[in-house]
C-alpha positions in Angstrom: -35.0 18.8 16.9 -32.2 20.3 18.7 -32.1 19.7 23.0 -30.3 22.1 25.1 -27.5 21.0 27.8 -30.8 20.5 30.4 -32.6 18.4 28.3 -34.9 20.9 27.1 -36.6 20.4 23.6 -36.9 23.6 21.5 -40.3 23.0 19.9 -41.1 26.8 19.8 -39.8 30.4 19.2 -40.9 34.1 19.6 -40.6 36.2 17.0 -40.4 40.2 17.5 -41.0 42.0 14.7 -40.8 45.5 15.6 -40.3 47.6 18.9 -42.4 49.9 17.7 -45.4 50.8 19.9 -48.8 53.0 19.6 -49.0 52.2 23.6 -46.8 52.7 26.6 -47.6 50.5 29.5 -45.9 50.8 33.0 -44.8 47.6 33.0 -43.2 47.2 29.4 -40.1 45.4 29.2 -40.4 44.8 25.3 -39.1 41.4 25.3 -36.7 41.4 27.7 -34.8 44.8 26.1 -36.6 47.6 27.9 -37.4 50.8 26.0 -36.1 50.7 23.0 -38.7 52.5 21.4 -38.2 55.1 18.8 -40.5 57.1 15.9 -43.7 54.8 14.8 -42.5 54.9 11.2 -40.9 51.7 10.2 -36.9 51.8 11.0 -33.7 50.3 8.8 -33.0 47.9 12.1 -36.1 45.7 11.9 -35.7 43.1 10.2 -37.3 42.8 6.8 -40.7 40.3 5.6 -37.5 38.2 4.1 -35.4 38.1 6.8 -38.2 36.5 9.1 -39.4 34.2 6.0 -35.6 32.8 5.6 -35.3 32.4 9.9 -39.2 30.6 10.3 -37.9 27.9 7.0 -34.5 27.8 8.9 -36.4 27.1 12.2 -38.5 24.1 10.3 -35.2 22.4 9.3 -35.1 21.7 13.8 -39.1 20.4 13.6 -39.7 23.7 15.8 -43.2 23.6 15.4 -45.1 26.9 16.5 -44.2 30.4 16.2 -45.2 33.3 18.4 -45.2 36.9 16.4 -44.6 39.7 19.1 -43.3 42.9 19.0 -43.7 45.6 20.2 -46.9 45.8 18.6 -46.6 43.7 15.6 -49.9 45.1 13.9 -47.5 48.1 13.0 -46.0 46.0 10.7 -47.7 46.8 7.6 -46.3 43.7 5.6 -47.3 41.2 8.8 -50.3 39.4 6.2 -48.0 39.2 3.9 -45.2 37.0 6.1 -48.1 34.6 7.8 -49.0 34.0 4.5 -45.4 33.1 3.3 -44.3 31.2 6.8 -43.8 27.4 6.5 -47.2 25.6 6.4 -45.8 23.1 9.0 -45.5 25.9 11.7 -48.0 26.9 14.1 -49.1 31.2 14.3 -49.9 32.8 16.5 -49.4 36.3 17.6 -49.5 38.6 20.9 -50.9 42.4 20.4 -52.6 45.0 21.8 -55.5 44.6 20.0 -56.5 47.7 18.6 -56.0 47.1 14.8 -57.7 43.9 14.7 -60.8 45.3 14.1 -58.9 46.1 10.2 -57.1 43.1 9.7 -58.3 40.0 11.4 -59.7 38.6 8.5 -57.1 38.6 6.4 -54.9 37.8 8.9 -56.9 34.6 9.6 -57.1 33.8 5.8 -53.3 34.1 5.6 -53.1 31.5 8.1 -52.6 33.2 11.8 -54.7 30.4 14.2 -54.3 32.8 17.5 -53.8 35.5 18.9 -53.2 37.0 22.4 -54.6 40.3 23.2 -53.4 42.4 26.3 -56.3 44.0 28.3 -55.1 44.5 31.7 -58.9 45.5 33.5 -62.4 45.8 32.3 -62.3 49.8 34.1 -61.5 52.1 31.7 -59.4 54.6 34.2 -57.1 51.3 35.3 -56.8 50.7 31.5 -55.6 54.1 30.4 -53.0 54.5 33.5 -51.5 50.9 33.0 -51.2 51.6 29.2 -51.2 55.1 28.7 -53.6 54.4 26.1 -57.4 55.5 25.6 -57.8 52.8 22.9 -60.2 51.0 25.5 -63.3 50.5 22.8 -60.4 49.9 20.4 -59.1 46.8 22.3 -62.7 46.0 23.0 -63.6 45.6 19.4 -60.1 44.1 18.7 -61.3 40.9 20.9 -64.2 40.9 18.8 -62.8 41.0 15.4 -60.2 38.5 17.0 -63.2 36.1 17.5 -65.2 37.0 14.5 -62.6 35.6 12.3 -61.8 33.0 13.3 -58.5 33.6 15.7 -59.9 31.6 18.8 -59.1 30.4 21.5 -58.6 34.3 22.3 -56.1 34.8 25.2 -56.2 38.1 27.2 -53.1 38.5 28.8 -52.9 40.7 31.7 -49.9 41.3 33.7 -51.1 41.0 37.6 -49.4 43.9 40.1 -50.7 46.3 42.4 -53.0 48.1 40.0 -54.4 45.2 38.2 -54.6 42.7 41.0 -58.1 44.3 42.2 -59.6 43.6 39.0 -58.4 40.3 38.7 -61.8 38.1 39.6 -63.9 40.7 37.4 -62.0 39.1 34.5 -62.3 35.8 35.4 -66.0 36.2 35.8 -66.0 37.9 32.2 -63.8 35.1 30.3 -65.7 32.2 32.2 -69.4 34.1 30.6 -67.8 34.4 27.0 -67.0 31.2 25.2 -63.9 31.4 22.7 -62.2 33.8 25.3 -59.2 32.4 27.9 -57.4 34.7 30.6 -53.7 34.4 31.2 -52.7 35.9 34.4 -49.1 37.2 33.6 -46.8 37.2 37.3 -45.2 41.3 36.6 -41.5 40.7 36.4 -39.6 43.6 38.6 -36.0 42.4 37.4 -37.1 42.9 33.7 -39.2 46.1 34.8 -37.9 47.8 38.1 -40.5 48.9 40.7 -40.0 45.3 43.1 -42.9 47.7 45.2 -45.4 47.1 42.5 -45.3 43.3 42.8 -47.5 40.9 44.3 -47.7 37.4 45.5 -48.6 35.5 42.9 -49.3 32.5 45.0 -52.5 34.2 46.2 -54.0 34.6 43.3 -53.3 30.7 43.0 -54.8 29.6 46.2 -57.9 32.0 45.1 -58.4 30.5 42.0 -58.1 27.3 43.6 -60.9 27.7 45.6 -62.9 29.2 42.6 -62.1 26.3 39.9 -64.0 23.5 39.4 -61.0 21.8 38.1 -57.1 22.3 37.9 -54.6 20.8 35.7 -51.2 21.7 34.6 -50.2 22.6 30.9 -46.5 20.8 30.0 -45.0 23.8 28.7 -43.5 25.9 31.7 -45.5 23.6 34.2 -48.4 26.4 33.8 -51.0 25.6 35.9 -54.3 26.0 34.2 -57.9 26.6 35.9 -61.6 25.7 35.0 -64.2 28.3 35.8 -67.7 28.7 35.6 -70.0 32.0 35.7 -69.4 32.9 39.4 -73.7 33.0 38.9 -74.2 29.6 37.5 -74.2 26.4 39.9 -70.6 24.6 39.4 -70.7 21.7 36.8 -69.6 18.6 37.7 -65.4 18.2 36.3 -65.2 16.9 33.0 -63.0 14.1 31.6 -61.6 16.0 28.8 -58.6 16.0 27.6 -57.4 19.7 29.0 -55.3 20.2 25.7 -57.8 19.2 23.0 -60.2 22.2 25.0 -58.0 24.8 23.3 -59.8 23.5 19.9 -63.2 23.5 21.2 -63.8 26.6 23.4 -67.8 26.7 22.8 -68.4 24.0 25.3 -65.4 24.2 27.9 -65.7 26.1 31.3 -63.0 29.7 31.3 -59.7 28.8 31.5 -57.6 30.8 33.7 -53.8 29.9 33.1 -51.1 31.7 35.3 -47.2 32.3 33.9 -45.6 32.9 36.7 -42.0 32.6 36.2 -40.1 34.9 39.0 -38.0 32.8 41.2 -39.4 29.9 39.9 -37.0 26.8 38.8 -39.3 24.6 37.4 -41.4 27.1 35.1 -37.4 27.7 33.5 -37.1 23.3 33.7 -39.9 23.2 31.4 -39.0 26.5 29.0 -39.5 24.7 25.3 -38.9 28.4 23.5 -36.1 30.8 22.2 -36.6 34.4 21.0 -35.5 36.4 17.7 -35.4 40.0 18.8 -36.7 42.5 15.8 -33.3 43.2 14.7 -32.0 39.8 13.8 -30.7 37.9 17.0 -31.2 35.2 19.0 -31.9 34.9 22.5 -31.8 31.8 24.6 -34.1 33.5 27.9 -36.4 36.6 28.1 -34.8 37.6 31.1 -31.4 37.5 29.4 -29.6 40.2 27.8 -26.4 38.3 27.9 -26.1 35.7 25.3 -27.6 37.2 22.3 -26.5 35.0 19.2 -26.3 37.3 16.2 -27.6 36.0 12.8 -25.1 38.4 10.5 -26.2 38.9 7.2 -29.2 36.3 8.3 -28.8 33.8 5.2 -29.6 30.0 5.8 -25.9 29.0 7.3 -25.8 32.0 9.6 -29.1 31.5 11.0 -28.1 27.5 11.2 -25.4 28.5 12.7 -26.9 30.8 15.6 -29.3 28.8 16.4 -27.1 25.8 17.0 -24.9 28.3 19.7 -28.5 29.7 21.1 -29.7 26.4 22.0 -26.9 24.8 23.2 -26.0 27.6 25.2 -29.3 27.9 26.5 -29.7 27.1 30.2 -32.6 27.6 33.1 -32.8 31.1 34.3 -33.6 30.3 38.1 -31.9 27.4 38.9 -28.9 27.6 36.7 -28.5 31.2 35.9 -29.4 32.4 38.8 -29.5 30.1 41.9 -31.1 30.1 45.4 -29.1 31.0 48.2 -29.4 29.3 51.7 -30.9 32.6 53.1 -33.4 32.1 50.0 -32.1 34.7 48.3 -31.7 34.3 44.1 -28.2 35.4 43.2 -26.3 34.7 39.9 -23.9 31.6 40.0 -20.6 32.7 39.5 -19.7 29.2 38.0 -21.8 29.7 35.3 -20.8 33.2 34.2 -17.1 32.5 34.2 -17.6 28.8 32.4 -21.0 28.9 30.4 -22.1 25.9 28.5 -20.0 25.6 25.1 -17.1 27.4 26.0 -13.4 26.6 25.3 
């Protein structure tokens, strides 16, 4: 397993395998490249069922472990069985989506051996959900969750990305994962230096002190530091805290309080201390941070010794976004360290 300059393990990667798109949220910043997006019809940049095949047995070669499929929208990828079912049996899947082809493919994505998926449903109010994602695929997402726990792909995480317009509905989603067993909310912090629109943000630290009041318990999950809370039906009299294990809860969902987990990465050093990930974008390069558009690693031709290769520079080129990248000011303003730009890690 290869460690970064920080001491950083890289147990996990994100995989985009398309920036193609059926929605068009407000707050898209497709993987840290903004909008990318072209025609819905497959396109020669993507990288092929192959490609991605040859980088996940690379990745197993560094005991990286677990593998996130993004996109984009990934569903659009018609071959997307077809490479879970080919991907290392050592690795983890699991996959981020909109949701709204499930419904057609969760089975046999489950039998080709996705474990997880993510689904983005930013408010249970059908006008919020079609002006955050330009979308009127509400019932489609809906009955994506559905197939998503029919077959099998549970814990089920909806992800919804917390600013102005979402914030509101924030505790109505709590209430609805914390009354549905298999289901888990992740309250995403909206990133204005990925997205623009600084207006649009909110204190994130607010919604933690609210859930804080709200859980019944609070722990902290290792990767990023994410702090994680247990809920219960806000109409059902508080159980007593459990002495579970908090990790072994993602493999038993029937009989765990809601989990409410919060990413909230902006200006935050030790989310980036405890960043265990790098990124492949859809076209065949690596990418040590999300918020990075600066040290892309390309992959060439992507056979085995160039993707060895890239990976080798991603990682040990790979440093903490706030903290390192970018550092705090004594006015407590984040600007980017000067040091680091002109001498980056593994340079002459």
């Amino acid at each position: 397993m290869l460690t970064d300059s920080f001491g950083r393990e890289v147990t996990g990667v994100r995989v985009s395998l398309t920036d193609r798109c059926n929605f068009d949220c407000v707050y898209c910043h497709n993987e840290g490249l903004g909008d990318t997006r072209g025609p819905m019809a497959a396109q020669d940049h993507e990288m092929g069922a192959d490609d991605v095949v040859r980088i996940l047995e690379v990745l197993t070669e560094f005991d990286v472990d677990s593998v996130k499929f993004t996109g984009g929208e990934p569903l659009l990828r018609e071959d997307l069985e077809s490479i879970v079912a080919r991907a290392p049996e050592e690795l983890s899947l699991s996959m981020t989506t909109n949701g709204t082809f499930l419904p057609g493919r969760a089975t046999a994505l489950a039998e080709a051996g996705l474990e997880r998926v993510n689904i983005s449903q930013d408010a249970l109010d059908r006008e919020v959900f079609t002006k955050v994602t330009g979308s009127g695929a509400y019932d489609a997402v809906m009955d994506g969750v559905d197939a998503a726990l029919d077959a099998g792909l549970g814990p089920v995480k909806l992800n919804v990305v917390v600013f102005d317009e979402t914030a509101p509905y924030v505790p109505e989603m709590v209430d609805y994962v914390a009354r549905n067993p298999g289901l888990r909310l992740q309250l995403i912090e909206y990133m204005p230096e990925l997205t623009g629109n600084p207006e649009w943000g909110i204190d994130i630290q607010r919604v933690h002190e609210w859930l804080a009041d709200r859980a019944v318990e609070h722990t902290q999950r290792e990767m990023h530091d994410r702090a994680r809370y247990w809920v219960a039906p806000e109409a059902a009299d508080d159980p007593s805290p459990s002495e579970r294990d908090p990790e072994a809860s993602d493999t038993d969902p029937d009989e765990q309080l809601g989990m409410v987990e919060i990413v909230d990465p902006v200006e935050n050093p030790t989310f980036c201390a405890n960043c265990h990930r790098v990124r492949v974008t859809h076209d065949g390069r690596f990418t040590g941070c999300l918020n990075r558009t600066d040290d892309f690693c390309s992959m060439g031709e992507l056979t085995k010794s160039e993707i060895r290769a890239a990976y080798r520079d991603v990682v040990a080129n790979r440093v903490p976004f706030y903290g390192e990248y970018m550092i705090e000011t004594e006015s407590g303003e984040w600007e980017i360290n000067d040091a680091y730009v002109e001498s980056p890690p593994g340079s002459p």
